[in-house]
C-alpha positions as CSV (number, residue, x, y, z in Angstrom):
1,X,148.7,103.8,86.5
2,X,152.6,104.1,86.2
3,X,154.1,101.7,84.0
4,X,156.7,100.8,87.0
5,X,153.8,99.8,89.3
6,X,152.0,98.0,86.2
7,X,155.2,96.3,85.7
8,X,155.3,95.4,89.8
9,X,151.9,94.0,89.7
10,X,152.3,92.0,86.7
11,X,155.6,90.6,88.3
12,X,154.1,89.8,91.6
13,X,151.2,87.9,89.7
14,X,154.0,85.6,88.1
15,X,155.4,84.8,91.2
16,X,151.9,83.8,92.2
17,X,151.2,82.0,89.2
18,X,154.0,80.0,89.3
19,X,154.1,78.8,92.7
20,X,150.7,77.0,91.8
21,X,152.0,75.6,88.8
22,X,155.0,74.5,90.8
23,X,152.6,72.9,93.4
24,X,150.4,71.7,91.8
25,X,152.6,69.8,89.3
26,X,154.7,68.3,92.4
27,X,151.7,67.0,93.6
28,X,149.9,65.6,90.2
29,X,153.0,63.0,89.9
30,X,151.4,59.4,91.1
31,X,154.5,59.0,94.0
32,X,153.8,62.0,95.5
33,X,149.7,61.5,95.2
34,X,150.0,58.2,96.8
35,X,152.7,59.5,99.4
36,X,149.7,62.2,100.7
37,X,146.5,60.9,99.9
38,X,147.9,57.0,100.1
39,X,144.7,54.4,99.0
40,X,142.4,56.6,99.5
41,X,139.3,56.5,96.9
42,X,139.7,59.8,96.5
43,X,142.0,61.3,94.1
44,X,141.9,65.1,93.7
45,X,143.7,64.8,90.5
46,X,141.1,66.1,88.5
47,X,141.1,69.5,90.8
48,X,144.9,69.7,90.9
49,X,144.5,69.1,86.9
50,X,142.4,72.2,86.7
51,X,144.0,74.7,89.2
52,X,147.3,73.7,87.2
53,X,146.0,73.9,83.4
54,X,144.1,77.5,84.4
55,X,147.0,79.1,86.3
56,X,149.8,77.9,83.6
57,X,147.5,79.6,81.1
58,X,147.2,82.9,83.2
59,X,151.1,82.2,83.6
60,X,151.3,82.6,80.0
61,X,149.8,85.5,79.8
62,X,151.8,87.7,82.1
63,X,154.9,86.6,80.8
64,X,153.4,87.9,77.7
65,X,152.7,91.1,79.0
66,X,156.1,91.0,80.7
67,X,157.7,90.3,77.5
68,X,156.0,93.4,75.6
69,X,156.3,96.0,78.7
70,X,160.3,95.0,78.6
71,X,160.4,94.7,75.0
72,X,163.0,98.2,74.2
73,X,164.8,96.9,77.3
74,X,165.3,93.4,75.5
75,X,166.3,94.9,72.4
76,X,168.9,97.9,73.8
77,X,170.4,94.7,76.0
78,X,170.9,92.3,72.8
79,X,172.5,95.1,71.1
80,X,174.8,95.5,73.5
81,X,175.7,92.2,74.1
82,X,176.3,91.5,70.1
83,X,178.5,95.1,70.0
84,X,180.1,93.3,72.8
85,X,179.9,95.9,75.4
């Protein structure tokens, strides 16, 4: 696999992963939970919980691998910007 499409993929996956952990945190604040589900017994907390914990770990992850496929990138760029140039 080319490193550009590798890079792609792993980028697109981020997006993915963080629109879930964006959601789901929105909707694990109490306001909001009442605001949709109102007084109803159920609470799907617990599920949000989950989905939220497992995707900001996978989250983690690619920004790790996004971090070490960009890594000469990061460093060239820093150089330049403490050269000033």
């Amino acid at each position: 696999m080319r490193r550009v499409v590798l890079k792609y993929g792993i980028d697109v996956a981020m997006l993915f992963a963080f629109i879930l952990c964006f959601v789901t945190g929105i909707l694990k604040f109490p306001a909001v939970l009442h605001l949709i589900w109102g007084g109803a017994r159920f609470s799907p907390l617990a599920t949000l919980t989950r989905i939220h914990d497992l995707w900001g770990v996978i989250l983690g992850i690619l920004v790790f691998a996004h971090l070490v496929l960009n890594w000469n990138w990061m460093v060239a760029m820093s150089r330049r910007m403490v050269k000033g140039k």
